[in-house]
N, C-alpha and C positions, 0 to 999 in steps of 0.2 A: 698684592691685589692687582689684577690686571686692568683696565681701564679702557677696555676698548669697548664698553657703551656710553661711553661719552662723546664717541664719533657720531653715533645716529642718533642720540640726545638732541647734541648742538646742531646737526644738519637740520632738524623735526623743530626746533626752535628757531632756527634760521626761516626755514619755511614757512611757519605760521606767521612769522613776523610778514613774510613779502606774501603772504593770501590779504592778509590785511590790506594791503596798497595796490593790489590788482583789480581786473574786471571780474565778473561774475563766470563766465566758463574757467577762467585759470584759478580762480580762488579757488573752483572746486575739488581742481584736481591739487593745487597746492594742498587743499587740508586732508584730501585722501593720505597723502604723500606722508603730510605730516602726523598723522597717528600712526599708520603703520612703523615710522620711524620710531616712535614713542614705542609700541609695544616691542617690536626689536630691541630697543633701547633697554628695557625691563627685562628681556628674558637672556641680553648677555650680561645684565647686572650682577654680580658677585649677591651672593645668599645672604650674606649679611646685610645689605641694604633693600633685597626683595624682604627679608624678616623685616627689618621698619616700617618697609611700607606697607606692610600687612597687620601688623599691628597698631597703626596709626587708621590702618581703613576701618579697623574693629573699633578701637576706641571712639571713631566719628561717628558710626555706623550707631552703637551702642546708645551715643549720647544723643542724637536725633530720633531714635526709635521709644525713647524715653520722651523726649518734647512731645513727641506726635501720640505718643498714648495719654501724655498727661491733655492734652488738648482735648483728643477725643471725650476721654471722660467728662468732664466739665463741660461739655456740649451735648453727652449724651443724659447729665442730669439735668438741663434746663427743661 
């Protein structure tokens, strides 16, 4: 398994960390920086870890949409 999305992983993590302790114009462009890195990061991810994380967004995804209908309800009978 090749590993060469752990370069712009850790650059994109690097960067978020130093938006944190900068001024307002460089933070902004550090957190540009930093998500493009992130999705980079994601799409030279080997498929077997894009499959986790796609099944972990569903099962969150699932378990929230069930909170928020159960809420709904029980608001919509008062």
């Amino acid at each position: 398994m090749a590993l060469f999305f752990l370069i712009p992983l850790f650059t994109g993590l690097a960067t978020g960390y130093l938006s944190k302790k900068c001024s307002d114009e460089l933070a902004y462009l550090t957190g540009i920086f930093t998500i493009i890195s992130l999705v980079v990061s994601l799409v030279l991810a080997p498929w077997q870890i894009q499959l986790l994380l796609l099944v972990f967004v569903v099962i969150t995804t699932n378990k929230l949409l069930r909170d928020n209908d159960k809420k709904y309800t029980q608001a919509s009978k008062k």
